[in-house]
N, C-alpha and C positions, 0 to 999 in steps of 0.2 A: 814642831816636831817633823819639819821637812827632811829627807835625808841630802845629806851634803850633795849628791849628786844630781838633784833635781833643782837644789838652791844653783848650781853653778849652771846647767841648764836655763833655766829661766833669765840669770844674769846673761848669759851669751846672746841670749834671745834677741834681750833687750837692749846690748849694745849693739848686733846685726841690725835690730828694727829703727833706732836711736841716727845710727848711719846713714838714713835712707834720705836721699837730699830731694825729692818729691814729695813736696806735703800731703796733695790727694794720695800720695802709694803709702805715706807715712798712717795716715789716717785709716785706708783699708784695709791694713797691715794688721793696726793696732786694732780694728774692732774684730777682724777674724781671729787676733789672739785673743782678745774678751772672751769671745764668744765660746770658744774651745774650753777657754778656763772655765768659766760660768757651765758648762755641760760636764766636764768634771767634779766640779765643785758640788754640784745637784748629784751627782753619785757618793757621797760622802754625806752631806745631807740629810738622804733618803737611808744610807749605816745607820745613821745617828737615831732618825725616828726610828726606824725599825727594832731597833736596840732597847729603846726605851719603852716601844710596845711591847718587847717580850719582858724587861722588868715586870710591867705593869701584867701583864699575862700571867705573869709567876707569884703576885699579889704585893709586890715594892711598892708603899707610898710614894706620892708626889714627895714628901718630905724624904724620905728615906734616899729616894733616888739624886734628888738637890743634892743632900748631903756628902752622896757618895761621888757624883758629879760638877760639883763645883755650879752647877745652874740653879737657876731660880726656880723656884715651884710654879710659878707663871711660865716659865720656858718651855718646862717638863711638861706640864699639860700641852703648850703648842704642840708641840714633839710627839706627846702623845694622840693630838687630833692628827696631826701633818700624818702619821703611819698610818692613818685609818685611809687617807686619802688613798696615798701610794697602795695601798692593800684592794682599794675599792674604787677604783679613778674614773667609777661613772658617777659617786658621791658630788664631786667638787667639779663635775663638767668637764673634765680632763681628759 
Protein backbone atom coordinates (compact mmCIF):
# COMPACT_ATOMS: atom_id res chain seq x y z
CA UNK A 1 0.00 0.00 0.00
CA UNK A 2 3.01 2.08 -0.99
CA UNK A 3 1.82 5.26 -2.93
CA UNK A 4 3.14 5.17 -6.65
CA UNK A 5 5.30 7.97 -5.81
CA UNK A 6 7.45 6.72 -3.32
CA UNK A 7 7.60 3.10 -5.18
CA UNK A 8 9.06 5.28 -8.20
CA UNK A 9 11.35 7.01 -5.59
CA UNK A 10 12.88 4.19 -4.03
CA UNK A 11 13.29 2.57 -7.69
CA UNK A 12 15.42 5.83 -8.78
CA UNK A 13 17.31 5.33 -5.77
CA UNK A 14 18.23 2.26 -6.46
CA UNK A 15 19.17 2.41 -9.85
CA UNK A 16 21.32 5.87 -8.83
CA UNK A 17 22.93 3.65 -5.98
CA UNK A 18 22.98 0.26 -8.49
CA UNK A 19 25.33 2.92 -10.88
CA UNK A 20 27.86 3.39 -8.32
CA UNK A 21 31.11 1.63 -10.02
CA UNK A 22 32.99 1.91 -6.29
CA UNK A 23 32.13 -1.00 -4.29
CA UNK A 24 33.22 0.34 -0.84
CA UNK A 25 30.94 3.85 -1.88
CA UNK A 26 28.40 0.93 -3.18
CA UNK A 27 28.45 -0.68 0.11
CA UNK A 28 28.20 2.82 2.34
CA UNK A 29 25.72 3.95 0.19
CA UNK A 30 23.54 1.00 0.54
CA UNK A 31 23.87 0.67 4.51
CA UNK A 32 23.15 4.50 4.92
CA UNK A 33 19.84 3.71 2.82
CA UNK A 34 19.28 0.58 5.31
CA UNK A 35 19.59 2.57 7.92
CA UNK A 36 17.24 5.57 7.08
CA UNK A 37 14.58 2.82 6.00
CA UNK A 38 14.88 0.82 9.17
CA UNK A 39 14.33 4.43 11.17
CA UNK A 40 11.31 4.92 9.14
CA UNK A 41 10.18 1.60 9.33
CA UNK A 42 10.42 1.76 13.42
CA UNK A 43 8.01 4.80 13.05
CA UNK A 44 5.34 2.73 11.40
CA UNK A 45 6.02 0.08 13.89
CA UNK A 46 5.72 1.88 16.96
CA UNK A 47 1.53 3.33 14.70
CA UNK A 48 1.00 -0.36 14.80
CA UNK A 49 1.59 -0.97 18.58
CA UNK A 50 0.14 1.94 19.67
CA UNK A 51 -2.90 1.17 17.79
CA UNK A 52 -3.42 -2.03 19.07
CA UNK A 53 -2.77 -0.73 22.67
CA UNK A 54 -5.62 1.66 22.26
CA UNK A 55 -7.91 -1.44 20.87
CA UNK A 56 -6.88 -3.21 23.90
CA UNK A 57 -7.43 0.09 26.06
CA UNK A 58 -10.96 0.13 24.74
CA UNK A 59 -11.40 -3.73 25.82
CA UNK A 60 -10.88 -5.58 22.04
CA UNK A 61 -9.73 -9.05 22.54
CA UNK A 62 -6.55 -10.46 21.35
CA UNK A 63 -9.05 -12.43 19.31
CA UNK A 64 -11.24 -9.80 18.31
CA UNK A 65 -8.43 -7.74 17.25
CA UNK A 66 -6.66 -10.89 15.00
CA UNK A 67 -9.67 -11.02 13.38
CA UNK A 68 -10.14 -7.65 12.49
CA UNK A 69 -6.43 -7.37 11.67
CA UNK A 70 -5.58 -10.18 9.73
CA UNK A 71 -2.61 -10.92 12.69
CA UNK A 72 -2.20 -13.72 14.82
CA UNK A 73 -3.26 -13.44 18.40
CA UNK A 74 0.54 -14.26 19.28
CA UNK A 75 1.29 -10.97 17.17
CA UNK A 76 -1.39 -9.03 18.89
CA UNK A 77 -0.03 -9.68 22.24
CA UNK A 78 3.71 -8.85 20.89
CA UNK A 79 2.21 -5.59 19.74
CA UNK A 80 0.43 -5.14 22.52
CA UNK A 81 3.79 -5.63 25.03
CA UNK A 82 5.99 -3.78 22.04
CA UNK A 83 3.42 -0.28 23.08
CA UNK A 84 4.03 -0.84 26.66
CA UNK A 85 7.54 -0.41 25.71
CA UNK A 86 7.38 2.66 23.39
CA UNK A 87 4.87 4.26 26.25
CA UNK A 88 7.44 3.37 29.14
CA UNK A 89 11.03 3.04 27.40
CA UNK A 90 12.76 2.81 30.91
CA UNK A 91 10.73 -0.77 31.01
CA UNK A 92 12.94 -2.48 28.14
CA UNK A 93 16.27 -0.38 28.86
CA UNK A 94 15.66 1.76 26.05
Amino acid sequence: MLRPTLLIALDEQAHRTAATTDSATLIRTVGLILAAMDDELRRFSVMRAIAVASLRDNGTSYDRIATRTGLSKARVAQLSRAALDHQNPTVSGR
